[in-house]
N, C-alpha and C positions, 0 to 999 in steps of 0.2 A: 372248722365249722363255726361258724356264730352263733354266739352267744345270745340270749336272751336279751340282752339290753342290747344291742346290737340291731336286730332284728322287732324290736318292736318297735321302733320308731317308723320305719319302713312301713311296717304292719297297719298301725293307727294312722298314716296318711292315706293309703289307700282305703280305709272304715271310712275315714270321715269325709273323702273327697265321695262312694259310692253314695254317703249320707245326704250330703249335698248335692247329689244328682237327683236323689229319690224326689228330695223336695225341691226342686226345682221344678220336677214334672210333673208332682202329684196333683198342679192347677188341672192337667191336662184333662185327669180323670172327670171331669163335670163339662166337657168340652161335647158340642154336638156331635165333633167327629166322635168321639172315644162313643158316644152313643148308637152311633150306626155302627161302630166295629161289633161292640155288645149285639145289636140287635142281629147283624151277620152272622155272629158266631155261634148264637140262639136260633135262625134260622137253618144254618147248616149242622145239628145238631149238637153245638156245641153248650159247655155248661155254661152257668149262669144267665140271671134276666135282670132286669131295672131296679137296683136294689139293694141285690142279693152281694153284694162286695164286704168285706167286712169295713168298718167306722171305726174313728175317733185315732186314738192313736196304734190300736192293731196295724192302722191301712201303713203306719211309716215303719214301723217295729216288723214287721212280716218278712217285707224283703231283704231287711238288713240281717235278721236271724238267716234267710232262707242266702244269701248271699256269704254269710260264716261259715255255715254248712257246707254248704258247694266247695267252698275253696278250702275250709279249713282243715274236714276230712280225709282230703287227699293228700294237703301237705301234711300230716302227722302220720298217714299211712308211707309217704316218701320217706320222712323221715327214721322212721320206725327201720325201712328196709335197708336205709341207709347204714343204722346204727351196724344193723346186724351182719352186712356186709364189710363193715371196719372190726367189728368185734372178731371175724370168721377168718380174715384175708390174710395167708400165711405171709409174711416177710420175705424180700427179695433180694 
């Protein structure tokens, strides 16, 4: 199993290349398409309207929490099940 220093090198290239994506496409957000998506998705009742997004630095900080989350939760429930199938698994 890897180790902590191991695995976190791995770890922070993939944070900061997702980082790097965010901002690369967060211009997109003020773009006229992104405007017609908005007003479509307001149209067919979906949420938000002209505005309503969150500002400033929440808009880049949001998806990089909401993207640790996603992935981070399930790899510590993996590993979690992991442990406890090593700690359980009779010798052969």
């Amino acid at each position: 199993m890897p180790t902590l220093r191991q695995s976190i090198r791995p770890t922070l290239c993939i944070v900061l290349a997702a980082t790097l994506v965010v901002f690369l496409i967060s211009p997109l957000d003020e773009t006229q398409w992104a405007a017609g998506i908005r007003a479509g998705a307001s149209a067919n009742g979906g949420e938000g309207s002209e505005g309503s997004g969150p500002g400033g630095p929440i808009r880049f900080i949001g998806p990089i929490v909401k993207m640790s989350i996603l992935m981070g939760v399930p790899a510590l429930i993996t590993l979690g099940i992991r442990r406890l199938i090593r700690r359980f698994r009779v010798p052969a």
